[in-house]
mmCIF file of the N, C-alpha and C atoms, coordinates in Angstrom:
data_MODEL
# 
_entry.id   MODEL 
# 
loop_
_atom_site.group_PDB 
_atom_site.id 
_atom_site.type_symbol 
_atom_site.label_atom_id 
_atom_site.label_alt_id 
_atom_site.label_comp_id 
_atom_site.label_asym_id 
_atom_site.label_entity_id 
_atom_site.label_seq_id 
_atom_site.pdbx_PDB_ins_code 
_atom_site.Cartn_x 
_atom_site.Cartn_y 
_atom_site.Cartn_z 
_atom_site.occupancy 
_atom_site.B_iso_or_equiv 
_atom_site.pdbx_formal_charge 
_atom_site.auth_seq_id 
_atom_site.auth_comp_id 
_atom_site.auth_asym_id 
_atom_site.auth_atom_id 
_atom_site.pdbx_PDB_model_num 
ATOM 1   N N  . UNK A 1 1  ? 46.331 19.230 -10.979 1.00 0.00 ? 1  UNK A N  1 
ATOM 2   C CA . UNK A 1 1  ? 46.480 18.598 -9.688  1.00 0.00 ? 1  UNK A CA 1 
ATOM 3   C C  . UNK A 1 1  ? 46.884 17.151 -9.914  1.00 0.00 ? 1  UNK A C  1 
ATOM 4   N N  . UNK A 1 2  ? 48.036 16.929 -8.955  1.00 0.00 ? 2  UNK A N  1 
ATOM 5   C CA . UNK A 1 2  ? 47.880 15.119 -9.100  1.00 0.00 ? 2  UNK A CA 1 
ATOM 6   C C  . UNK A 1 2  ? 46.653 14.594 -8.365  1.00 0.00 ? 2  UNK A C  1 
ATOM 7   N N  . UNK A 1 3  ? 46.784 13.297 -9.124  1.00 0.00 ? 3  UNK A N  1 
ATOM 8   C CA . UNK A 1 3  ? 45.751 12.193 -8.983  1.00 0.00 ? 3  UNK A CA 1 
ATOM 9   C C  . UNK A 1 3  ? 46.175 11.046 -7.747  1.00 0.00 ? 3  UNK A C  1 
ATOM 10  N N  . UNK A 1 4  ? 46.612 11.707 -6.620  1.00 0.00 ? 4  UNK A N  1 
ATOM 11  C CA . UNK A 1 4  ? 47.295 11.046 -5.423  1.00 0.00 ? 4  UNK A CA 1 
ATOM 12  C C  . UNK A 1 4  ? 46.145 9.461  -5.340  1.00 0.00 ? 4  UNK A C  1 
ATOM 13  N N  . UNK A 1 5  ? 46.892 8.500  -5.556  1.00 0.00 ? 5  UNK A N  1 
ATOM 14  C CA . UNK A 1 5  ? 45.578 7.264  -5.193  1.00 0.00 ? 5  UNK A CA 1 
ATOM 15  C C  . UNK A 1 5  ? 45.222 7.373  -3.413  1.00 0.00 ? 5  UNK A C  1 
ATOM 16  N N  . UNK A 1 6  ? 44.367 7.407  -2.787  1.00 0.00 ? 6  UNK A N  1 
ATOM 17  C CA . UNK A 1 6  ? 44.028 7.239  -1.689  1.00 0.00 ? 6  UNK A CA 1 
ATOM 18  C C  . UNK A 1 6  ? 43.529 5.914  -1.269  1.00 0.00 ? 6  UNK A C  1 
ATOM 19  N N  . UNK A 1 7  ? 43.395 5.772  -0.158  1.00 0.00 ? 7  UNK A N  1 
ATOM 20  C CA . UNK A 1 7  ? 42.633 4.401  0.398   1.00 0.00 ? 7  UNK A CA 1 
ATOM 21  C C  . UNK A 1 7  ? 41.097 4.157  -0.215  1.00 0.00 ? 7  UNK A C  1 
ATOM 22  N N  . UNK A 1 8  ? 40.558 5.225  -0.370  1.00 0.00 ? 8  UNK A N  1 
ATOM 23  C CA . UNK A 1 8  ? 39.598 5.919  -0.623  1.00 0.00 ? 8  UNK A CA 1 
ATOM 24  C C  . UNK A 1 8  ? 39.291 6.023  -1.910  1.00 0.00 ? 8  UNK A C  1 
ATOM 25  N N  . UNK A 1 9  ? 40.109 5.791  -2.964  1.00 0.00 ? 9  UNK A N  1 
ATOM 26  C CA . UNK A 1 9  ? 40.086 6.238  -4.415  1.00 0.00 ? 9  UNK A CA 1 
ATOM 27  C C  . UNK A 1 9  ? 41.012 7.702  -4.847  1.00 0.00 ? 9  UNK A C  1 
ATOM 28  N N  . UNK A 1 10 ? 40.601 7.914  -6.128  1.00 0.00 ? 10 UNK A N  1 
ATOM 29  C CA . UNK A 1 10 ? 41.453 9.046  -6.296  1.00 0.00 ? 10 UNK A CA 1 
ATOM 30  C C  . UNK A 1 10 ? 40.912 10.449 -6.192  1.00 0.00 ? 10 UNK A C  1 
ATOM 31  N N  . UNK A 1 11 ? 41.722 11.251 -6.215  1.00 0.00 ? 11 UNK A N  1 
ATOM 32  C CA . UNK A 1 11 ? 41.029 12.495 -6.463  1.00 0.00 ? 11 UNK A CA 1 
ATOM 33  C C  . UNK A 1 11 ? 39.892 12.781 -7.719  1.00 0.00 ? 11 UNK A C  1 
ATOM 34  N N  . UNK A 1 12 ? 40.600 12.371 -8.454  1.00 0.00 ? 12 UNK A N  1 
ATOM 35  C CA . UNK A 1 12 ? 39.801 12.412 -10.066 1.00 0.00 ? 12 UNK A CA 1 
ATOM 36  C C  . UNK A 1 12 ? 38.226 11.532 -10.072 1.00 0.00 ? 12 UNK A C  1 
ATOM 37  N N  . UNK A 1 13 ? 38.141 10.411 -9.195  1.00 0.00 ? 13 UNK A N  1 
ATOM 38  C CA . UNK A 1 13 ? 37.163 10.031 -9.108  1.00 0.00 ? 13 UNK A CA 1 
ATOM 39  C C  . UNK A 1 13 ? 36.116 10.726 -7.347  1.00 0.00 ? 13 UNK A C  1 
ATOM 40  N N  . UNK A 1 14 ? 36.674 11.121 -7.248  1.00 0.00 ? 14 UNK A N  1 
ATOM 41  C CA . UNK A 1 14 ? 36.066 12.255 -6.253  1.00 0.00 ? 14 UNK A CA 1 
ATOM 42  C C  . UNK A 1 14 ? 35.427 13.511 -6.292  1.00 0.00 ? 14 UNK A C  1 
ATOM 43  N N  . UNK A 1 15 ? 36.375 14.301 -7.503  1.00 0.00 ? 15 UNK A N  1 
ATOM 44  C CA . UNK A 1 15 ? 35.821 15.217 -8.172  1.00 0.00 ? 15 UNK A CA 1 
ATOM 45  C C  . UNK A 1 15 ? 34.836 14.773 -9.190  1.00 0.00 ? 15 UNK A C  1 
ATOM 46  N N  . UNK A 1 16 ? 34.894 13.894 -10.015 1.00 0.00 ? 16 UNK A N  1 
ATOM 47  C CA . UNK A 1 16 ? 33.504 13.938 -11.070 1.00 0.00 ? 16 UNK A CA 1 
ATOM 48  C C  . UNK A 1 16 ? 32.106 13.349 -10.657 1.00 0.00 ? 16 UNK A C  1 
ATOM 49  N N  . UNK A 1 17 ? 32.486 13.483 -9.362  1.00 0.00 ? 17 UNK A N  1 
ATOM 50  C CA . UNK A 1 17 ? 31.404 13.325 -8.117  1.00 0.00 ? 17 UNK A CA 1 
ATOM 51  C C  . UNK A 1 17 ? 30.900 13.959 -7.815  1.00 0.00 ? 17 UNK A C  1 
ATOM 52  N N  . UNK A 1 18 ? 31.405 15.090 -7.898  1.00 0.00 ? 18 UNK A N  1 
ATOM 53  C CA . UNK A 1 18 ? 31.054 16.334 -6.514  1.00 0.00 ? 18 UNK A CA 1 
ATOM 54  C C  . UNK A 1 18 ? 29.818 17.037 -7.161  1.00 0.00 ? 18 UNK A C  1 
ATOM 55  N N  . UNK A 1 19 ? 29.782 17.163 -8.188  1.00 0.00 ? 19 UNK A N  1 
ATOM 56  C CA . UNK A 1 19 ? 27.810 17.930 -8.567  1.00 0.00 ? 19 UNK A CA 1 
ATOM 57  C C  . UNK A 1 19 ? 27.204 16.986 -7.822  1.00 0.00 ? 19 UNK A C  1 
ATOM 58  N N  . UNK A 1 20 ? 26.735 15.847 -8.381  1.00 0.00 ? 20 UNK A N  1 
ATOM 59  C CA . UNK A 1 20 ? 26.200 15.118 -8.151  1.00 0.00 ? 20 UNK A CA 1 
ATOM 60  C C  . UNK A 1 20 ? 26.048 14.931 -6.252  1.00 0.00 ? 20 UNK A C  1 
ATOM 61  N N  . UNK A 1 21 ? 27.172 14.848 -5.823  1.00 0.00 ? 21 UNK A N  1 
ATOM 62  C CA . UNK A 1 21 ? 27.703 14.569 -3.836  1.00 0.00 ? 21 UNK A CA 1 
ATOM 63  C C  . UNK A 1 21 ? 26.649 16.178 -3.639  1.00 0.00 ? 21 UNK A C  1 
ATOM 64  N N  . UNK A 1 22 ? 27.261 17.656 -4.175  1.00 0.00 ? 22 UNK A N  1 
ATOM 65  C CA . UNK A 1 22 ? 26.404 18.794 -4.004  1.00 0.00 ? 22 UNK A CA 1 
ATOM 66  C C  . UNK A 1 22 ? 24.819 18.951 -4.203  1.00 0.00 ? 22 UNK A C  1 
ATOM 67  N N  . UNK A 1 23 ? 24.515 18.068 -5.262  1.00 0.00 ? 23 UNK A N  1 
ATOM 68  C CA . UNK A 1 23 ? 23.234 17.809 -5.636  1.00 0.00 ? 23 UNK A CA 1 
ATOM 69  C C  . UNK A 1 23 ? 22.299 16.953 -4.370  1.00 0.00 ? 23 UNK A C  1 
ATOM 70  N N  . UNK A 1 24 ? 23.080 16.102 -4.084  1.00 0.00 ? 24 UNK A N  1 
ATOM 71  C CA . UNK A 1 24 ? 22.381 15.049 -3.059  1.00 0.00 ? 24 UNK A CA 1 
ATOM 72  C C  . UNK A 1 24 ? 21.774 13.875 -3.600  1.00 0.00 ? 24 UNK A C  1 
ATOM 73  N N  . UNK A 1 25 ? 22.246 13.519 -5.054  1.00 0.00 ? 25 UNK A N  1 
ATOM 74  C CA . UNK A 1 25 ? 21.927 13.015 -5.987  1.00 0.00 ? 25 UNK A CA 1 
ATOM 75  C C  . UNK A 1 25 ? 22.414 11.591 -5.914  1.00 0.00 ? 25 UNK A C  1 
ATOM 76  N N  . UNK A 1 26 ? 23.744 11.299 -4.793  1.00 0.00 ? 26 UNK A N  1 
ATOM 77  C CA . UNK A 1 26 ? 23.925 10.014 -4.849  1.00 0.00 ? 26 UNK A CA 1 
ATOM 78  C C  . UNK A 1 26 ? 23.756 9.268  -3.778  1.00 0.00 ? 26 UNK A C  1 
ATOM 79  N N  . UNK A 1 27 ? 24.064 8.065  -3.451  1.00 0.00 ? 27 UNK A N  1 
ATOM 80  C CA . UNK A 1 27 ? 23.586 6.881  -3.384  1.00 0.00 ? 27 UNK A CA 1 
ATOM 81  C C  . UNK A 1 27 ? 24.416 7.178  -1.954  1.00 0.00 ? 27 UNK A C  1 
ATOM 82  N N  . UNK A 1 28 ? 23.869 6.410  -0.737  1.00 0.00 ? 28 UNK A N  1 
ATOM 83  C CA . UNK A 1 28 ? 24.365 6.509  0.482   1.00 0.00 ? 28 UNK A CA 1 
ATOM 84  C C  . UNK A 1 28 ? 26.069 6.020  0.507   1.00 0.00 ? 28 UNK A C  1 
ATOM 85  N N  . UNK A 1 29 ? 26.086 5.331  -0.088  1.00 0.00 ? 29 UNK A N  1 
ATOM 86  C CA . UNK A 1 29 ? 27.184 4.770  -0.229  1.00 0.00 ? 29 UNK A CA 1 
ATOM 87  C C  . UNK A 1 29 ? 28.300 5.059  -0.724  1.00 0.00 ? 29 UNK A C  1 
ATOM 88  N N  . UNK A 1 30 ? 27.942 5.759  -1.649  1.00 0.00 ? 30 UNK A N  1 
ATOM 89  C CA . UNK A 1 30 ? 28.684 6.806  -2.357  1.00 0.00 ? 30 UNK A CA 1 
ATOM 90  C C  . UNK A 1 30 ? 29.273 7.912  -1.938  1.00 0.00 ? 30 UNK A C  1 
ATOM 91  N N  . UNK A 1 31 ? 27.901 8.481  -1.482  1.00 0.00 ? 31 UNK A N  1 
ATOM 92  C CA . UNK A 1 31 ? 27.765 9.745  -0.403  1.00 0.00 ? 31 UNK A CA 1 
ATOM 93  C C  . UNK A 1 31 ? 29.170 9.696  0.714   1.00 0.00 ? 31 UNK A C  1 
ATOM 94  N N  . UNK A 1 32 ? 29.411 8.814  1.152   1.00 0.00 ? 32 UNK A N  1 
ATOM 95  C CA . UNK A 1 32 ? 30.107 8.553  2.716   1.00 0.00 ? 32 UNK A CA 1 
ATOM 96  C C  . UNK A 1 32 ? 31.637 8.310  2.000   1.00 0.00 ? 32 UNK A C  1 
ATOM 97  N N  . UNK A 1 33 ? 31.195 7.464  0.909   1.00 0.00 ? 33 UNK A N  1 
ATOM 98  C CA . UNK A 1 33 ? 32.992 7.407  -0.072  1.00 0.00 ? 33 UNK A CA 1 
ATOM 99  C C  . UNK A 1 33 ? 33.683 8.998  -0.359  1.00 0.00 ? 33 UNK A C  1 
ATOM 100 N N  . UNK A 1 34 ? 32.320 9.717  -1.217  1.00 0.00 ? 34 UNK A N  1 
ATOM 101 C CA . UNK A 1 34 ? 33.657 11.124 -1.201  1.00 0.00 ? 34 UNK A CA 1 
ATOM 102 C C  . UNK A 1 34 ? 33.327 11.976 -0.034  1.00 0.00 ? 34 UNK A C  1 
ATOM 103 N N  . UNK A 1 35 ? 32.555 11.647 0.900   1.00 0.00 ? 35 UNK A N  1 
ATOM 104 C CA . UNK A 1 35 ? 32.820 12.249 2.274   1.00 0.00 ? 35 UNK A CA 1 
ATOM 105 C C  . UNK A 1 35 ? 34.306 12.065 2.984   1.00 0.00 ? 35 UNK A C  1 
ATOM 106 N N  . UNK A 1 36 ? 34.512 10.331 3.206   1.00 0.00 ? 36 UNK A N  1 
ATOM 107 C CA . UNK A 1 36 ? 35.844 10.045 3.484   1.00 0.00 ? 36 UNK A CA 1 
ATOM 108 C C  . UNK A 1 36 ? 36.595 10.566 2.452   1.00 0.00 ? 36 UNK A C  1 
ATOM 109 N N  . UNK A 1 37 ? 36.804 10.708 1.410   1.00 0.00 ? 37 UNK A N  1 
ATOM 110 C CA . UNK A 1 37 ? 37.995 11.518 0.783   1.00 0.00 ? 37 UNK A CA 1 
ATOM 111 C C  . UNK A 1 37 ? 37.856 12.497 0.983   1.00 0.00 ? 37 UNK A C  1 
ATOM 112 N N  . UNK A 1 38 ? 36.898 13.209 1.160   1.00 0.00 ? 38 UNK A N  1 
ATOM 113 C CA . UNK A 1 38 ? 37.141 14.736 1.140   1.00 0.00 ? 38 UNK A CA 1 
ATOM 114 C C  . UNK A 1 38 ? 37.732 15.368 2.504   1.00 0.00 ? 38 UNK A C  1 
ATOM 115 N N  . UNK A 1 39 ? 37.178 14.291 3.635   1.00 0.00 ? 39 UNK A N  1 
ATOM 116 C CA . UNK A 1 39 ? 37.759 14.648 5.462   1.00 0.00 ? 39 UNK A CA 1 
ATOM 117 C C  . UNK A 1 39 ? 39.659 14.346 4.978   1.00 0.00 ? 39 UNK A C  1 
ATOM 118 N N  . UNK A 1 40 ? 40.109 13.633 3.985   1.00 0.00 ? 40 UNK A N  1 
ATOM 119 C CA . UNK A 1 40 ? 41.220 12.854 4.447   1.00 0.00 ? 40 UNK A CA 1 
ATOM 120 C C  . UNK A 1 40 ? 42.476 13.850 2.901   1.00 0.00 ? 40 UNK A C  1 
ATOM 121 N N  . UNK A 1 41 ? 41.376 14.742 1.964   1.00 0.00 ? 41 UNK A N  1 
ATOM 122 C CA . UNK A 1 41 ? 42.252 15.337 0.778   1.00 0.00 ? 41 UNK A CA 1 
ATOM 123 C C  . UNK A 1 41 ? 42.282 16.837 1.143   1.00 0.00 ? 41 UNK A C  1 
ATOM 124 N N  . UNK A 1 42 ? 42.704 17.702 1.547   1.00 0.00 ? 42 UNK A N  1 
ATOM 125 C CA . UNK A 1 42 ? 42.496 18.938 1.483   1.00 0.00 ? 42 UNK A CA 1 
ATOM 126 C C  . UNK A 1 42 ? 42.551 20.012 0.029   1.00 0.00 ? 42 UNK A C  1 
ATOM 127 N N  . UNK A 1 43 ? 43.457 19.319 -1.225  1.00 0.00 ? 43 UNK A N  1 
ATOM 128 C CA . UNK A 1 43 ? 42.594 19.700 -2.346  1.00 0.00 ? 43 UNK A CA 1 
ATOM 129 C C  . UNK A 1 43 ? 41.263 20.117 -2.820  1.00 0.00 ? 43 UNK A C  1 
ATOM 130 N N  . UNK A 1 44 ? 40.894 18.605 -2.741  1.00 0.00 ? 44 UNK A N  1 
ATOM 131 C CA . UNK A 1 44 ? 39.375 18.233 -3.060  1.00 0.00 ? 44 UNK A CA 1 
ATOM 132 C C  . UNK A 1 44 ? 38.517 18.870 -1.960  1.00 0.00 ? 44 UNK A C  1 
ATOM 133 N N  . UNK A 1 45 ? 39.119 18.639 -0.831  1.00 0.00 ? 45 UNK A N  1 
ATOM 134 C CA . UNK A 1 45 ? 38.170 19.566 0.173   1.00 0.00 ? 45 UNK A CA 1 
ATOM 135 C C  . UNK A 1 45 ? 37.951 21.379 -0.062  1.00 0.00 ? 45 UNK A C  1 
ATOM 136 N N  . UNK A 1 46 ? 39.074 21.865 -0.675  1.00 0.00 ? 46 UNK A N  1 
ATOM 137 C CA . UNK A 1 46 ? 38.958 23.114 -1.119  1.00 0.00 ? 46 UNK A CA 1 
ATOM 138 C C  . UNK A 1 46 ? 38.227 23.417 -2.348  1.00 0.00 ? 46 UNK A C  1 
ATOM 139 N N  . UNK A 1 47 ? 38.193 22.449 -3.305  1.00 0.00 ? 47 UNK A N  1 
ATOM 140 C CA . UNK A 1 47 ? 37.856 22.346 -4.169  1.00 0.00 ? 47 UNK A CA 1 
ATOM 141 C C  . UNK A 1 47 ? 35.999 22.429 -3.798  1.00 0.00 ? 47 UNK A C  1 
ATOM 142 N N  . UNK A 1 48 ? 35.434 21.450 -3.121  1.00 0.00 ? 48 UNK A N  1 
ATOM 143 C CA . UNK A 1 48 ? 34.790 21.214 -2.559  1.00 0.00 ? 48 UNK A CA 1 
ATOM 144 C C  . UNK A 1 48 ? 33.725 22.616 -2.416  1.00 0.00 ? 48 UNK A C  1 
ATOM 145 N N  . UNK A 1 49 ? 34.926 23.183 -1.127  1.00 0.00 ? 49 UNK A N  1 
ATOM 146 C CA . UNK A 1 49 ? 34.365 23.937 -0.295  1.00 0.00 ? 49 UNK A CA 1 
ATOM 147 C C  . UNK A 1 49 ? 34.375 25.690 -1.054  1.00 0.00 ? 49 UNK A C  1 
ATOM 148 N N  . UNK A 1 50 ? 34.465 25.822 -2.438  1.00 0.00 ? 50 UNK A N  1 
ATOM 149 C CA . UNK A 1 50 ? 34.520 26.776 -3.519  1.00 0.00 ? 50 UNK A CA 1 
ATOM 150 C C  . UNK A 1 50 ? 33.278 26.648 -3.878  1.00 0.00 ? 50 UNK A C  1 
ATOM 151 N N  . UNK A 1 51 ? 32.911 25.309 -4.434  1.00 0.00 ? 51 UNK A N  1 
ATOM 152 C CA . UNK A 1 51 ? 32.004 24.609 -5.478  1.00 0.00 ? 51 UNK A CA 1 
ATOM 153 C C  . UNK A 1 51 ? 30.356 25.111 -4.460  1.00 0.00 ? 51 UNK A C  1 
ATOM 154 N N  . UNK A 1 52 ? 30.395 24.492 -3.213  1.00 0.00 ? 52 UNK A N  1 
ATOM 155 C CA . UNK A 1 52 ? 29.350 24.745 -2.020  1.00 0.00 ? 52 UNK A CA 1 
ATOM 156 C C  . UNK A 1 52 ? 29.162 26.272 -2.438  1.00 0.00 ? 52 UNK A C  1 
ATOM 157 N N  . UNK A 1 53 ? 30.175 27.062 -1.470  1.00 0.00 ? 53 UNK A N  1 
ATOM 158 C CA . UNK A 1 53 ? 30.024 28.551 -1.976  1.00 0.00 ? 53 UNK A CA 1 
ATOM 159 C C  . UNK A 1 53 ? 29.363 29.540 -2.806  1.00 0.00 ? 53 UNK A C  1 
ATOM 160 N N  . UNK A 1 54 ? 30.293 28.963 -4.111  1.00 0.00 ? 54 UNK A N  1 
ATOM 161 C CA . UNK A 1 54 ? 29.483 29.925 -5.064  1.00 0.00 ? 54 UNK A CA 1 
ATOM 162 C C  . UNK A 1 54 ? 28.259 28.771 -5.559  1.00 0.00 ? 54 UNK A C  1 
ATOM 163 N N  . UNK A 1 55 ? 27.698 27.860 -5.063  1.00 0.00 ? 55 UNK A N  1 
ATOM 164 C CA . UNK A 1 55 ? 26.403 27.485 -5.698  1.00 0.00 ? 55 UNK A CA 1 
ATOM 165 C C  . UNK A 1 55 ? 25.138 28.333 -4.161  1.00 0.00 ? 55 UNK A C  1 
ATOM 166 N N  . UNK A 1 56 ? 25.801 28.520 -3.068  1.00 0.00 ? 56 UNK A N  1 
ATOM 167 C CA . UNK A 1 56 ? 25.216 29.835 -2.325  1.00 0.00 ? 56 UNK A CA 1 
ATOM 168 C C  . UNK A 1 56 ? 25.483 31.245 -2.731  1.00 0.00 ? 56 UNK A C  1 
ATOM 169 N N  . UNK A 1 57 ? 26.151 31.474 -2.775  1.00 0.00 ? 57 UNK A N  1 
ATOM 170 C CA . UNK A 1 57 ? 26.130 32.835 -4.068  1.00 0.00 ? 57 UNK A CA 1 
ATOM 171 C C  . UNK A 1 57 ? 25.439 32.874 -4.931  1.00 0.00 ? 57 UNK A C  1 
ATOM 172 N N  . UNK A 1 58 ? 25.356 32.378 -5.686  1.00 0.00 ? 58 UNK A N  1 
ATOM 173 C CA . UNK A 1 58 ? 24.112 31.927 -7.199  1.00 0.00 ? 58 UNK A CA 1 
ATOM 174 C C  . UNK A 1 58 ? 23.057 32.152 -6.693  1.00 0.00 ? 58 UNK A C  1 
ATOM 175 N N  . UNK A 1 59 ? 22.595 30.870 -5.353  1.00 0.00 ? 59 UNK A N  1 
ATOM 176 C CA . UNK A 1 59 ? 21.102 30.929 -5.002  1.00 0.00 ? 59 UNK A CA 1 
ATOM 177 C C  . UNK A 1 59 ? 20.565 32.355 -4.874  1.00 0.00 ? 59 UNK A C  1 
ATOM 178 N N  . UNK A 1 60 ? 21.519 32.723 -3.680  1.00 0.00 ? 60 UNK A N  1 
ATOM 179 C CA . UNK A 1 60 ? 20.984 34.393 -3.220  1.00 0.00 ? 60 UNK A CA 1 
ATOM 180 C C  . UNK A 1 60 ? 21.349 35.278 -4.448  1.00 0.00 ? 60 UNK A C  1 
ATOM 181 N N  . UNK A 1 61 ? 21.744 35.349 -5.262  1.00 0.00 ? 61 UNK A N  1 
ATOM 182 C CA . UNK A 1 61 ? 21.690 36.449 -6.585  1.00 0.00 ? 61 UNK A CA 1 
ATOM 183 C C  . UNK A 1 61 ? 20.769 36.118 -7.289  1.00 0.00 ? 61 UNK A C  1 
ATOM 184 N N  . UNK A 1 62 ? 20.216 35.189 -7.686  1.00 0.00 ? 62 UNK A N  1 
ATOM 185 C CA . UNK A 1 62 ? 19.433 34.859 -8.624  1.00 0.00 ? 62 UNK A CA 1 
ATOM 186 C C  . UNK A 1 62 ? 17.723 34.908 -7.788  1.00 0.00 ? 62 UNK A C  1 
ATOM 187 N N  . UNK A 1 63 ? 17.068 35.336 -7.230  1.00 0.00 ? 63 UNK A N  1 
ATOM 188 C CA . UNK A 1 63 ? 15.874 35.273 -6.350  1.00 0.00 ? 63 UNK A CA 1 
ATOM 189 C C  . UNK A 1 63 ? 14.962 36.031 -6.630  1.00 0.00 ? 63 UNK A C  1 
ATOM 190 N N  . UNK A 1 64 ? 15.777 37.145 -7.559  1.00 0.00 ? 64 UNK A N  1 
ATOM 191 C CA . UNK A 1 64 ? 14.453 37.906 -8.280  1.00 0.00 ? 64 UNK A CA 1 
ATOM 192 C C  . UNK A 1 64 ? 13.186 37.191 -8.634  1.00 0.00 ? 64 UNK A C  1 
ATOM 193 N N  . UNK A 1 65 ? 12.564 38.361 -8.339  1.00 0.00 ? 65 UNK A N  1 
ATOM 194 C CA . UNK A 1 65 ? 10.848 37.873 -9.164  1.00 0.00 ? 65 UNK A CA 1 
ATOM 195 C C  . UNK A 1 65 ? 11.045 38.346 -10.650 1.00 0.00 ? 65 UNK A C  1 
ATOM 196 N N  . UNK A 1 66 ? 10.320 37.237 -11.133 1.00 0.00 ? 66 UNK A N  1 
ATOM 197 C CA . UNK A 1 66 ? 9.791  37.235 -12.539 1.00 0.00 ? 66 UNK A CA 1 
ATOM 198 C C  . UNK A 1 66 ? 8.997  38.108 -12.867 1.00 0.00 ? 66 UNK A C  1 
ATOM 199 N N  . UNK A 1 67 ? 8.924  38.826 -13.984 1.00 0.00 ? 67 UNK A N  1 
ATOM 200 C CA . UNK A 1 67 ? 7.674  39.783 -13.854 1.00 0.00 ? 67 UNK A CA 1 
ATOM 201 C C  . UNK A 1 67 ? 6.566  39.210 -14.691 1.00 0.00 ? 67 UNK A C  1 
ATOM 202 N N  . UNK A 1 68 ? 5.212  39.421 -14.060 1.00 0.00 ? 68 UNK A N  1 
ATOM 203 C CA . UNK A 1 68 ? 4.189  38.496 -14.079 1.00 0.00 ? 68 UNK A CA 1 
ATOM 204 C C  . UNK A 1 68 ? 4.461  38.386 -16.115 1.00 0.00 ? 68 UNK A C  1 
ATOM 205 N N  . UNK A 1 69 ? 4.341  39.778 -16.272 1.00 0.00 ? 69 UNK A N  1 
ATOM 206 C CA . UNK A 1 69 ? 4.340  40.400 -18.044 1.00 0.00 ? 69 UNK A CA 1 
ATOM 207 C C  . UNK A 1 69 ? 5.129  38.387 -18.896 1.00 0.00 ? 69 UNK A C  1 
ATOM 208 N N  . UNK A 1 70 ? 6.432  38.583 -17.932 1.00 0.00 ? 70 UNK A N  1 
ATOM 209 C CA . UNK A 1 70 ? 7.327  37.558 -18.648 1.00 0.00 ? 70 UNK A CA 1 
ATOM 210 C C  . UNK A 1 70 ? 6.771  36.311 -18.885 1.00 0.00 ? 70 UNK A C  1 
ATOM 211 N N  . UNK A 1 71 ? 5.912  35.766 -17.342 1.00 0.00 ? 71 UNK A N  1 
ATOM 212 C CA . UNK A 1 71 ? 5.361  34.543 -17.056 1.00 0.00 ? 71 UNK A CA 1 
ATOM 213 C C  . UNK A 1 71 ? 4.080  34.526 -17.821 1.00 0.00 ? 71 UNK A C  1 
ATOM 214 N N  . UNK A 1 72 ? 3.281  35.153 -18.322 1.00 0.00 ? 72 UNK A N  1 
ATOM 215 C CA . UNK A 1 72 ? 2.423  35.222 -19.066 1.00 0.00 ? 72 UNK A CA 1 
ATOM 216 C C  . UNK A 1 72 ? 2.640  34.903 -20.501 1.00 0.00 ? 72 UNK A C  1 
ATOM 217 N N  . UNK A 1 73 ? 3.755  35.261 -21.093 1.00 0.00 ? 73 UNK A N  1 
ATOM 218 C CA . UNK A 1 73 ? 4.223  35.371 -22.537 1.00 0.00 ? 73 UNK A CA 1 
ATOM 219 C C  . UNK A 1 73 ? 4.829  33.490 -22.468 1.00 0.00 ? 73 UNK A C  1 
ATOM 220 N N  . UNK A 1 74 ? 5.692  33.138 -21.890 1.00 0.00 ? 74 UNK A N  1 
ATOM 221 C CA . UNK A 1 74 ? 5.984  31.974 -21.472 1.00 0.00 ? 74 UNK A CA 1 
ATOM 222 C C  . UNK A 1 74 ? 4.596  30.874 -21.577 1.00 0.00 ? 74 UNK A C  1 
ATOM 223 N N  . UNK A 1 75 ? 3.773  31.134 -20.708 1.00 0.00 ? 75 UNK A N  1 
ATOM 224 C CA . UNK A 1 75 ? 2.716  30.621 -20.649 1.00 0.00 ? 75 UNK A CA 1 
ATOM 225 C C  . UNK A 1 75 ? 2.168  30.234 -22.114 1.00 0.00 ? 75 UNK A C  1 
ATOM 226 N N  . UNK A 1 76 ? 1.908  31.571 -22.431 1.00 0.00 ? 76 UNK A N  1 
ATOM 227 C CA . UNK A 1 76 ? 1.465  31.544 -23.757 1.00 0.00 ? 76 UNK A CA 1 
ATOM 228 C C  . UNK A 1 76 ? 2.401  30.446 -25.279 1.00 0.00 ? 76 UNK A C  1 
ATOM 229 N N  . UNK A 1 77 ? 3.347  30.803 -24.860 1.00 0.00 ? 77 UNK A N  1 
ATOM 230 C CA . UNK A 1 77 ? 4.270  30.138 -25.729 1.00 0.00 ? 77 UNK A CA 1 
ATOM 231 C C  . UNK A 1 77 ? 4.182  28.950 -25.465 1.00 0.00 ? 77 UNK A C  1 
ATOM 232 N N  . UNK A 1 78 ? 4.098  28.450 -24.203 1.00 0.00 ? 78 UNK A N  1 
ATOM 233 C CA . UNK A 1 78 ? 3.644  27.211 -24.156 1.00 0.00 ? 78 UNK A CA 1 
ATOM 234 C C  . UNK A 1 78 ? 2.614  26.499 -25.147 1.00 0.00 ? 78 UNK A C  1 
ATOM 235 N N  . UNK A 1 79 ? 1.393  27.305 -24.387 1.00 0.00 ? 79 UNK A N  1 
ATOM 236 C CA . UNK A 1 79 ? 0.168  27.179 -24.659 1.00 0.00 ? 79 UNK A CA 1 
ATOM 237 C C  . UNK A 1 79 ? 0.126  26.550 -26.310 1.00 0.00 ? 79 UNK A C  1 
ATOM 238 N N  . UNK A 1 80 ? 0.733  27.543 -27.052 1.00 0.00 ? 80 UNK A N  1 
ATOM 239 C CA . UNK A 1 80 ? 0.828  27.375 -28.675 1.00 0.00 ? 80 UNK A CA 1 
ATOM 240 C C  . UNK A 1 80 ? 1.535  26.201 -29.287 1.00 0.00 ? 80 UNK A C  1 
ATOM 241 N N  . UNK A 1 81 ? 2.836  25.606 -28.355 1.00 0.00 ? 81 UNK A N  1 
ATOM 242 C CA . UNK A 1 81 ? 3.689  24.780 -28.910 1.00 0.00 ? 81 UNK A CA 1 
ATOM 243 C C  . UNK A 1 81 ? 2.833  23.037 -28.858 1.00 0.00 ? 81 UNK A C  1 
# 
């Protein structure tokens, strides 16, 4: 993808954002910077709006219970280290 400069910054610094923007991990200020790029890039907004997705996909696949057997052995391994 090009690295179109925006008013906003670039794409490239938008994307090595976005865990972090998905996480909720940054700073208000920040937050609202790749917000405005992302309302104003439709790349990055797709990009974006993939990344959201399958980290909801993940959640709901992954929800199994542990079986107690596993959490016990764990425990234990703890316990020893």
């Amino acid at each position: 993808m090009d690295d179109p400069e925006h008013e906003h910054g670039t794409c490239q610094e938008a994307l090595e954002e976005l865990y972090t923007f998905l996480d909720g991990e940054l700073t208000v200020e920040k937050r609202e910077h790749i917000r405005v790029h992302l309302d104003d890039c439709n790349p990055c907004l797709e990009h974006y709006d993939f990344e959201a997705e399958l980290r909801i996909v993940i959640s709901k696949k992954c929800r199994e219970a542990v079986p107690q057997e596993l959490k016990d052995k764990i425990l234990r391994a703890l316990e020893e280290a």
